[in-house]
MMTF fields as JSON, N, C-alpha, C and O atoms, coordinates in Angstrom:
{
  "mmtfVersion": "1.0.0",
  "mmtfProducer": "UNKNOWN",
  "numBonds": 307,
  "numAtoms": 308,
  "numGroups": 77,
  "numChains": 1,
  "numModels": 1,
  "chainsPerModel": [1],
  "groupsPerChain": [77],
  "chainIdList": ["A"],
  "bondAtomList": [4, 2, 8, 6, 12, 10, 16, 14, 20, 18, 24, 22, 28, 26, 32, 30, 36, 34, 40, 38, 44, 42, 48, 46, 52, 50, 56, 54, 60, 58, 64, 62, 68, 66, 72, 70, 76, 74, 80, 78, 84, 82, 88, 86, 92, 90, 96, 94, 100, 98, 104, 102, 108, 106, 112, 110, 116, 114, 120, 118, 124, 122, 128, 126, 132, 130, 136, 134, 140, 138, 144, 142, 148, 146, 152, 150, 156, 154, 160, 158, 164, 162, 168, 166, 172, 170, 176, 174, 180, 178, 184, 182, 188, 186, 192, 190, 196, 194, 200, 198, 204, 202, 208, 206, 212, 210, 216, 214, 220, 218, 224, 222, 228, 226, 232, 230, 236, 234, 240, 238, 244, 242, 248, 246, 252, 250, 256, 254, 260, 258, 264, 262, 268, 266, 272, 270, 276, 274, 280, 278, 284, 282, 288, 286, 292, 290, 296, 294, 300, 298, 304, 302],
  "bondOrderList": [1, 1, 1, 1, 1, 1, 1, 1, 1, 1, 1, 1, 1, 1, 1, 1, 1, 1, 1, 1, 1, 1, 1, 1, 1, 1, 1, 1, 1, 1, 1, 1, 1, 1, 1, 1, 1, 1, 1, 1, 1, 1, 1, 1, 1, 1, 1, 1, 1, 1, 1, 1, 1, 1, 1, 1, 1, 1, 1, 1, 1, 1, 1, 1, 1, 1, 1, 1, 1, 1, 1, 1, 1, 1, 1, 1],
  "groupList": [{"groupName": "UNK", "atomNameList": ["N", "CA", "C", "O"], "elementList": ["N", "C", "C", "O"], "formalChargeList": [0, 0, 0, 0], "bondAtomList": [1, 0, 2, 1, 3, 2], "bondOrderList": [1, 1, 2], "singleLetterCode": "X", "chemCompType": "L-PEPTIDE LINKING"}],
  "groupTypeList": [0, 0, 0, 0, 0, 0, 0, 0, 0, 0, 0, 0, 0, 0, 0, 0, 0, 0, 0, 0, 0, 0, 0, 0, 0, 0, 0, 0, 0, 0, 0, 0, 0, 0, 0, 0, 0, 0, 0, 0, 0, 0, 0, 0, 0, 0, 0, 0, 0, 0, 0, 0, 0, 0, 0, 0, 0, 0, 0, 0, 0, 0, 0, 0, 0, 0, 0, 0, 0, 0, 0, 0, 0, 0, 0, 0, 0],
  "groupIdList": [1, 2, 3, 4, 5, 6, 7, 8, 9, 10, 11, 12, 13, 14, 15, 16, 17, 18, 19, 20, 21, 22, 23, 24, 25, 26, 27, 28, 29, 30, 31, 32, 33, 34, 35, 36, 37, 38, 39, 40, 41, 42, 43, 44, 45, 46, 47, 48, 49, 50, 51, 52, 53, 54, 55, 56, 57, 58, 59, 60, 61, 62, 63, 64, 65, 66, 67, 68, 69, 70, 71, 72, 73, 74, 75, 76, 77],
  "secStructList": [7, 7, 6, 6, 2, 2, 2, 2, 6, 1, 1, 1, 1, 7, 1, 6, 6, 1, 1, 7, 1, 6, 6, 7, 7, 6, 6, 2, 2, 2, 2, 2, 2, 2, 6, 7, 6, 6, 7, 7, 7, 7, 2, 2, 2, 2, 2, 2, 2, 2, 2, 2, 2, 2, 2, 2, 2, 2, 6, 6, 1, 7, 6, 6, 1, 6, 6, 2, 2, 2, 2, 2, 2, 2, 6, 6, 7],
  "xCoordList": [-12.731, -11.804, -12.382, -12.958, -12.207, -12.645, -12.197, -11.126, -12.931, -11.714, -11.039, -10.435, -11.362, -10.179, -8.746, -7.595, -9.201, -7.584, -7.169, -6.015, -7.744, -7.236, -6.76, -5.778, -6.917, -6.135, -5.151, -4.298, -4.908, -4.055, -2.564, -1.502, -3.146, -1.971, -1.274, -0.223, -1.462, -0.478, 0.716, 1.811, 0.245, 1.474, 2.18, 1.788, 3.293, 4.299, 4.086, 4.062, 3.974, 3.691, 1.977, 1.455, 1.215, 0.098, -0.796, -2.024, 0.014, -0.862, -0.863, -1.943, -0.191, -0.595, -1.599, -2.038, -1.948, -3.19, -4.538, -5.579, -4.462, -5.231, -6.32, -7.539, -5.35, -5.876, -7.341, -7.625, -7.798, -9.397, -8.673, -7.453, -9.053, -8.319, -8.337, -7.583, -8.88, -8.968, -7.516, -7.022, -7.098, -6.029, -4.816, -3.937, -4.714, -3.679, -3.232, -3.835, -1.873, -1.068, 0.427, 0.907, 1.304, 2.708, 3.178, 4.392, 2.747, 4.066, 3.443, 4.255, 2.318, 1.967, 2.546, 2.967, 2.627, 3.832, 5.086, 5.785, 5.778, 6.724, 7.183, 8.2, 6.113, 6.868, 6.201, 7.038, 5.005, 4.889, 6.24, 6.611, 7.147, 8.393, 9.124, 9.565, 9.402, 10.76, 10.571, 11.452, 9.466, 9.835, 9.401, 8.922, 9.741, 9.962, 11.536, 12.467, 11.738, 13.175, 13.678, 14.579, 13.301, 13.604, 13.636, 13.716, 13.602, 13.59, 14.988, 15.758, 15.246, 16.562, 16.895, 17.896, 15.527, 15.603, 15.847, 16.306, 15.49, 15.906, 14.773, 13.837, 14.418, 13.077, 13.33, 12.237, 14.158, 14.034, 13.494, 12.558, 14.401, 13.893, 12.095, 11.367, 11.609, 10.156, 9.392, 8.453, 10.045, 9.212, 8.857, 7.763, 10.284, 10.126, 9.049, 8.26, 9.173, 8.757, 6.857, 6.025, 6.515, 5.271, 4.123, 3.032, 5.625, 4.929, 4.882, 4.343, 5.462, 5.528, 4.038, 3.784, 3.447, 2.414, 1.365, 0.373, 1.702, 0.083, -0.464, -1.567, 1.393, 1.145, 0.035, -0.916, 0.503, -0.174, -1.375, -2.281, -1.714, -2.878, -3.829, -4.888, -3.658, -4.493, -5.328, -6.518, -4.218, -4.835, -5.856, -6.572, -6.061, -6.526, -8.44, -9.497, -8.104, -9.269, -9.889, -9.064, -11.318, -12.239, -11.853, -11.417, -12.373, -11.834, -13.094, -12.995, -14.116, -15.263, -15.487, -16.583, -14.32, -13.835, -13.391, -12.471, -13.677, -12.81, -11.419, -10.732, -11.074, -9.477, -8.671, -7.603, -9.536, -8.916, -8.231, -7.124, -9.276, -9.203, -8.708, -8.553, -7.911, -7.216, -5.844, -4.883, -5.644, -4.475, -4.104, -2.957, -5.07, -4.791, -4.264, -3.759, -4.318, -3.765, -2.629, -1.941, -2.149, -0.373, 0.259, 1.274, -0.128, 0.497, 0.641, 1.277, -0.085, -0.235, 1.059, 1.372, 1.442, 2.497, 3.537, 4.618],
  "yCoordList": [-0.329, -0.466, 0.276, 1.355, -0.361, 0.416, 1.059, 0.656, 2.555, 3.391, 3.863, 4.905, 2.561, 2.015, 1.527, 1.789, 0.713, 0.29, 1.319, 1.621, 2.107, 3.639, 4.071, 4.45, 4.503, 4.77, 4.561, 5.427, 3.14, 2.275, 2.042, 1.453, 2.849, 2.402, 3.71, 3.825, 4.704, 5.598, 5.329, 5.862, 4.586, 3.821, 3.093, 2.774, 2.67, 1.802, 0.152, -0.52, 0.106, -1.561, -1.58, -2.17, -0.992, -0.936, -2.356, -2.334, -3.589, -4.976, -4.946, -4.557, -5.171, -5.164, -4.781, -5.204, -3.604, -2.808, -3.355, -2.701, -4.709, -4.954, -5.937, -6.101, -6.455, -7.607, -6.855, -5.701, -7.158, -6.602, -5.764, -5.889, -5.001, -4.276, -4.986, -4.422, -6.012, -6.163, -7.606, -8.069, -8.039, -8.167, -7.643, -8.393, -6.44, -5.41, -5.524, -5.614, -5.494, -5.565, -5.072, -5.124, -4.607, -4.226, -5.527, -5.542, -6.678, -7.769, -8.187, -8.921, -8.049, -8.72, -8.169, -8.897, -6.035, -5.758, -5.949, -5.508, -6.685, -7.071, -7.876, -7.84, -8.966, -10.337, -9.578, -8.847, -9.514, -8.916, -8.064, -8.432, -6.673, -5.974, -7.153, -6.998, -7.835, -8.581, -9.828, -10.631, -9.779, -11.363, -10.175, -10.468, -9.116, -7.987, -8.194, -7.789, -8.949, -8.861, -7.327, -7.294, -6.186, -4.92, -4.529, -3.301, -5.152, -4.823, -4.951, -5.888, -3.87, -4.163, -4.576, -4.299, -5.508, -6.038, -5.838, -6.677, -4.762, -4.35, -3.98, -3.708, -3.842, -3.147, -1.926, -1.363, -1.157, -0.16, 0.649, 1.414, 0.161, 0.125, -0.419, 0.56, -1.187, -1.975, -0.805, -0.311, -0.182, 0.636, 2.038, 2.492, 2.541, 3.783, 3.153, 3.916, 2.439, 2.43, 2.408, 3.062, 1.904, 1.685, 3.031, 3.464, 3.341, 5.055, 6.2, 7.284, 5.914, 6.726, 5.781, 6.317, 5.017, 3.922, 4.851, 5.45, 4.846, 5.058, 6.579, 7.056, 7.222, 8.67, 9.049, 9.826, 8.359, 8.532, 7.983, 8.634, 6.882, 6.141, 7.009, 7.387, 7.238, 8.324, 9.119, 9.253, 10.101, 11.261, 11.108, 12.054, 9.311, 9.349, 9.166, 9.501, 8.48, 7.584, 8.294, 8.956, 8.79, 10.074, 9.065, 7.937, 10.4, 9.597, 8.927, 8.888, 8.459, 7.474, 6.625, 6.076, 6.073, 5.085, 3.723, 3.853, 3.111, 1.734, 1.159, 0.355, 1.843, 1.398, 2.442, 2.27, 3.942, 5.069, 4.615, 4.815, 3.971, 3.655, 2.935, 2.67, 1.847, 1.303, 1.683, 1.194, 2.339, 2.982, 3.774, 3.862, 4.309, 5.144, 4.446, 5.206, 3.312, 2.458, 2.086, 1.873, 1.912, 1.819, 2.978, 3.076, 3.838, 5.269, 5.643, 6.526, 4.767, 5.109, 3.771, 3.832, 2.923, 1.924, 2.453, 1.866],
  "zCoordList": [-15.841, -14.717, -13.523, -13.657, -12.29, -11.592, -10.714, -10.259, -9.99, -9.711, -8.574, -8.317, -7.796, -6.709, -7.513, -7.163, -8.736, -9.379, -10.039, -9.738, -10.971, -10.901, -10.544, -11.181, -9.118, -8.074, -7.913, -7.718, -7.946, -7.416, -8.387, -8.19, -9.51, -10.7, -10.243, -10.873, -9.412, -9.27, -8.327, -8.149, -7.951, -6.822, -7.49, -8.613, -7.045, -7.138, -7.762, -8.793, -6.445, -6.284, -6.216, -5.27, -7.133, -7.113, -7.423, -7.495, -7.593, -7.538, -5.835, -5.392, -5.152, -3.81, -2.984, -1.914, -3.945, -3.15, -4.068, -4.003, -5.012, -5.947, -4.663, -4.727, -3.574, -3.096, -1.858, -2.179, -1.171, -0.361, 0.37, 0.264, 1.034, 2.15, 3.339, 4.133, 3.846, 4.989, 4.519, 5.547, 3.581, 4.23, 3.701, 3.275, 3.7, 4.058, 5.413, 6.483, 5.061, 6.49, 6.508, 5.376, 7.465, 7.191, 7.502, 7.299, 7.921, 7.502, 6.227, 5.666, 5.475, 4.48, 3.307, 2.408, 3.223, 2.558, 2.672, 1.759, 3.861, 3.678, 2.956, 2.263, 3.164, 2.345, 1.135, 0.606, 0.54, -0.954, -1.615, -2.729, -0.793, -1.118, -1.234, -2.372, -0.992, -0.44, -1.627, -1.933, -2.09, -3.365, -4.916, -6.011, -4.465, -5.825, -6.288, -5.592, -7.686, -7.791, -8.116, -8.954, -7.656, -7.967, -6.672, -6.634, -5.285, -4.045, -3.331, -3.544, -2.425, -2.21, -0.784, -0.123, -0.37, 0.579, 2.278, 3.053, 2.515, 3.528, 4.408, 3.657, 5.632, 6.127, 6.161, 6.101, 6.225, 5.785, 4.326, 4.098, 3.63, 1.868, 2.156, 1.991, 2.38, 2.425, 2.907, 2.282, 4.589, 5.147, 4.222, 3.885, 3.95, 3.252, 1.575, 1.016, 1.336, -0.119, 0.712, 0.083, 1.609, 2.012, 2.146, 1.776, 3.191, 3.178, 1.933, 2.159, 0.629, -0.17, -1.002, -2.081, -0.811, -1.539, -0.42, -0.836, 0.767, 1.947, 1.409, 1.144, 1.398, 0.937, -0.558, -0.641, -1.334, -2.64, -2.499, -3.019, -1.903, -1.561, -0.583, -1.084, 0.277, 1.286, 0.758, 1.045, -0.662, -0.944, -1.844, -2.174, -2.529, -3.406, -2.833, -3.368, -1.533, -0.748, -0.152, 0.478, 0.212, 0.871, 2.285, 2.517, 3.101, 4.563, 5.26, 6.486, 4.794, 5.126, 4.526, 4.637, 3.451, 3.121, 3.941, 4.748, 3.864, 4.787, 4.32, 4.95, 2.835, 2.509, 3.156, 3.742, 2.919, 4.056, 5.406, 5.904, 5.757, 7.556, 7.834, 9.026, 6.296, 6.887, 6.338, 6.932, 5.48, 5.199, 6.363, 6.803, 6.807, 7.904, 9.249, 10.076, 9.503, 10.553, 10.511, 11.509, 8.971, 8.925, 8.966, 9.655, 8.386, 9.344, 10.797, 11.373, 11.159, 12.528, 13.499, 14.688, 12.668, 12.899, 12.259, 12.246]
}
C-alpha cells in the first residue's frame, strides 16, 4: 500500500483523497459529502467535515509536497 493511502485512511472520507490531487476541489468535495448516505447535507456540515480531513491531511504531507500545496489552497478558501 502506498503511503499517501496510508495517510489517507486516517481521515474520514479518506476514498476522496484516493482520486490525483490535481482534481481536488471544494465543489468537488461537495458533491463527493453530499451523495455520502451518512451526510447531513448541509454546506456547513460538508465545510466543517473538510476542514477536519485538510487538518489531519496537512499534518500528514511534508510541505514540498504538491498534495501539501494543494491542501494548502483549500485552507486558504
Amino acid at each position: 500500500m502506498s503511503s499517501s493511502i496510508q495517510k489517507q485512511k486516517k481521515t474520514v472520507k479518506f476514498t476522496y483523497w484516493k482520486r490525483p490531487y490535481q482534481n481536488w476541489s471544494v465543489e468537488g468535495w461537495d458533491q463527493f459529502y453530499f451523495d455520502q448516505p451518512s451526510s447531513r447535507n448541509t454546506f456547513q456540515s460538508s465545510r466543517n467535515s473538510l476542514n477536519d480531513e485538510l487538518t489531519a491531511l496537512i499534518d500528514d504531507y511534508g510541505p514540498n509536497s504538491n498534495e501539501y500545496k494543494r491542501l494548502y489552497l483549500f485552507q486558504e478558501r
